[in-house]
C-alpha positions as CSV (number, residue, x, y, z in Angstrom):
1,X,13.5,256.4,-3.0
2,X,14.7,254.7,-6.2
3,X,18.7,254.4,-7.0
4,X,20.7,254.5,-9.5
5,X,23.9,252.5,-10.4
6,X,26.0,254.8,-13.1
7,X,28.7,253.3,-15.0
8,X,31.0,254.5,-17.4
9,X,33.8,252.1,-19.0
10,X,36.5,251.9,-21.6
11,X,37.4,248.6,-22.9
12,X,40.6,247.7,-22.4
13,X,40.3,243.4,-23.4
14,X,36.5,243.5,-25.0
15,X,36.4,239.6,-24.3
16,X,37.1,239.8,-20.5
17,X,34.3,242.8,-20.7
18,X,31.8,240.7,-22.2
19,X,32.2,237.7,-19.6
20,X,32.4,240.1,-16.7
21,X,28.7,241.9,-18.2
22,X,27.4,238.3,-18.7
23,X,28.3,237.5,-14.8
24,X,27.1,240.9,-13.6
25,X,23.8,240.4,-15.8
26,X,22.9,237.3,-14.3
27,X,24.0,238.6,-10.9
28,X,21.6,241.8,-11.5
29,X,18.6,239.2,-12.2
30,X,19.0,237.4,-8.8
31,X,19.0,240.7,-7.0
32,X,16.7,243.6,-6.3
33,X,18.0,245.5,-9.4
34,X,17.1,246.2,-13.5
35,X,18.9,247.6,-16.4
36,X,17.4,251.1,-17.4
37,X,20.2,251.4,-20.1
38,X,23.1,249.4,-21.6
39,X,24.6,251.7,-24.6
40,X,27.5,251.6,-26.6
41,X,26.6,254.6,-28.5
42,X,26.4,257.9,-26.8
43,X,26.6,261.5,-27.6
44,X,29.4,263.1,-25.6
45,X,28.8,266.6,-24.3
46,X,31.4,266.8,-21.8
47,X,34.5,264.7,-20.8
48,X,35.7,261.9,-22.6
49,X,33.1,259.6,-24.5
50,X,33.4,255.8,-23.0
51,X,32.8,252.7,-24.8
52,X,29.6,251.4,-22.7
53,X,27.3,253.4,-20.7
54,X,25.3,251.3,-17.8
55,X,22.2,252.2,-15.8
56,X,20.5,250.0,-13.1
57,X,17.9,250.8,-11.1
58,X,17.0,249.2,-7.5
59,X,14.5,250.0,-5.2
60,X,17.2,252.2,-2.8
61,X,20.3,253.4,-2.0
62,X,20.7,250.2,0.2
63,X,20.0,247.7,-2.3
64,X,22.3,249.0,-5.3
65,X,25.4,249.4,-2.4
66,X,24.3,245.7,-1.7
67,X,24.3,244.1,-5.0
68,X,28.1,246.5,-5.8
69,X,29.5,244.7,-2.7
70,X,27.8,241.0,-3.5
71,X,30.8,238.5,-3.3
72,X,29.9,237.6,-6.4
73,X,30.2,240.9,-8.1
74,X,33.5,241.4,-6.4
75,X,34.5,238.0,-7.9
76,X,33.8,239.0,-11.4
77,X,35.3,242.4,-11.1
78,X,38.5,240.5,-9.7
79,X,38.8,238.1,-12.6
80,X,38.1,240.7,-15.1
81,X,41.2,242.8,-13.6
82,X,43.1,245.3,-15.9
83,X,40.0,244.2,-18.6
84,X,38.5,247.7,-18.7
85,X,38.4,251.2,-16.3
86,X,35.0,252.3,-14.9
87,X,33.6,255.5,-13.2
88,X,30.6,254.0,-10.8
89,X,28.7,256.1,-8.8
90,X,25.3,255.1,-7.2
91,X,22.6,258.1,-7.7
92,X,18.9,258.9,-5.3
93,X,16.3,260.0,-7.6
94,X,12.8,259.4,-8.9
Protein backbone atom coordinates (compact mmCIF):
# COMPACT_ATOMS: atom_id res chain seq x y z
CA UNK A 1 0.00 0.00 0.00
CA UNK A 2 1.21 3.43 -0.97
CA UNK A 3 2.56 6.08 1.78
CA UNK A 4 2.53 9.21 2.47
CA UNK A 5 5.18 11.66 3.85
CA UNK A 6 3.15 14.82 5.41
CA UNK A 7 5.02 17.90 6.15
CA UNK A 8 4.13 21.04 7.54
CA UNK A 9 6.82 23.87 8.18
CA UNK A 10 7.32 27.52 9.19
CA UNK A 11 10.26 29.24 8.02
CA UNK A 12 12.27 30.34 10.49
CA UNK A 13 15.86 31.40 8.10
CA UNK A 14 14.13 30.98 4.39
CA UNK A 15 17.80 30.47 2.96
CA UNK A 16 18.79 27.50 5.20
CA UNK A 17 15.07 26.22 4.09
CA UNK A 18 15.75 26.44 0.51
CA UNK A 19 19.26 24.50 0.80
CA UNK A 20 17.82 21.95 3.10
CA UNK A 21 14.59 21.38 0.16
CA UNK A 22 17.31 21.35 -2.54
CA UNK A 23 19.27 18.48 -0.51
CA UNK A 24 16.07 16.60 0.36
CA UNK A 25 14.94 17.01 -3.41
CA UNK A 26 17.83 15.47 -4.75
CA UNK A 27 17.81 12.95 -1.98
CA UNK A 28 13.95 12.15 -2.87
CA UNK A 29 15.11 11.45 -6.58
CA UNK A 30 17.71 8.74 -5.67
CA UNK A 31 15.14 6.99 -3.48
CA UNK A 32 11.92 5.08 -3.96
CA UNK A 33 9.81 8.36 -3.41
CA UNK A 34 7.93 11.50 -5.57
CA UNK A 35 6.60 14.80 -4.73
CA UNK A 36 2.63 14.74 -4.87
CA UNK A 37 2.63 18.44 -3.58
CA UNK A 38 5.12 21.29 -2.72
CA UNK A 39 2.79 24.44 -1.77
CA UNK A 40 3.34 27.57 -0.30
CA UNK A 41 -0.10 28.66 -0.57
CA UNK A 42 -2.85 26.90 1.26
CA UNK A 43 -6.18 27.45 2.56
CA UNK A 44 -6.21 27.01 6.38
CA UNK A 45 -9.30 25.38 7.79
CA UNK A 46 -8.01 24.36 11.09
CA UNK A 47 -4.85 25.08 13.14
CA UNK A 48 -2.30 27.43 12.18
CA UNK A 49 -1.59 27.97 8.37
CA UNK A 50 2.35 27.04 7.73
CA UNK A 51 4.59 28.48 5.22
CA UNK A 52 5.18 25.26 2.95
CA UNK A 53 3.08 22.21 2.75
CA UNK A 54 5.03 18.83 1.39
CA UNK A 55 3.61 15.58 0.06
CA UNK A 56 5.69 12.58 -1.02
CA UNK A 57 4.57 9.51 -1.96
CA UNK A 58 6.65 5.96 -1.96
CA UNK A 59 5.57 2.77 -2.62
CA UNK A 60 5.07 1.78 1.50
CA UNK A 61 5.22 2.49 4.74
CA UNK A 62 8.83 0.91 4.66
CA UNK A 63 10.26 2.93 2.14
CA UNK A 64 9.08 6.58 3.26
CA UNK A 65 10.48 5.50 7.09
CA UNK A 66 13.70 4.60 5.04
CA UNK A 67 14.35 7.57 3.00
CA UNK A 68 13.21 9.96 6.75
CA UNK A 69 16.01 8.00 8.37
CA UNK A 70 18.69 8.10 5.18
CA UNK A 71 22.01 9.53 6.67
CA UNK A 72 21.79 11.86 4.25
CA UNK A 73 18.47 13.33 5.19
CA UNK A 74 19.50 13.32 8.85
CA UNK A 75 22.63 15.31 7.63
CA UNK A 76 20.56 17.95 6.00
CA UNK A 77 18.11 18.23 8.67
CA UNK A 78 21.23 18.64 11.15
CA UNK A 79 22.86 21.48 9.20
CA UNK A 80 19.57 23.17 8.63
CA UNK A 81 19.10 23.26 12.57
CA UNK A 82 16.90 26.00 14.22
CA UNK A 83 16.25 27.00 10.14
CA UNK A 84 12.44 26.15 10.30
CA UNK A 85 9.85 23.78 12.67
CA UNK A 86 8.01 20.86 10.91
CA UNK A 87 5.04 18.57 11.84
CA UNK A 88 5.99 15.12 9.76
CA UNK A 89 3.97 12.31 9.88
CA UNK A 90 4.09 9.34 7.43
CA UNK A 91 0.38 8.36 6.22
CA UNK A 92 -1.04 4.46 4.53
CA UNK A 93 -3.46 5.14 1.87
CA UNK A 94 -4.40 4.63 -1.78
Amino acid sequence: MAAYIVIRTKVQDPEAHAAFAEAATALLEKSDGEFVVRARECATLEGETPDVVVVQRFPDAASAQAFYDSPGHQQALAAAAGAFTREVVIVEGA
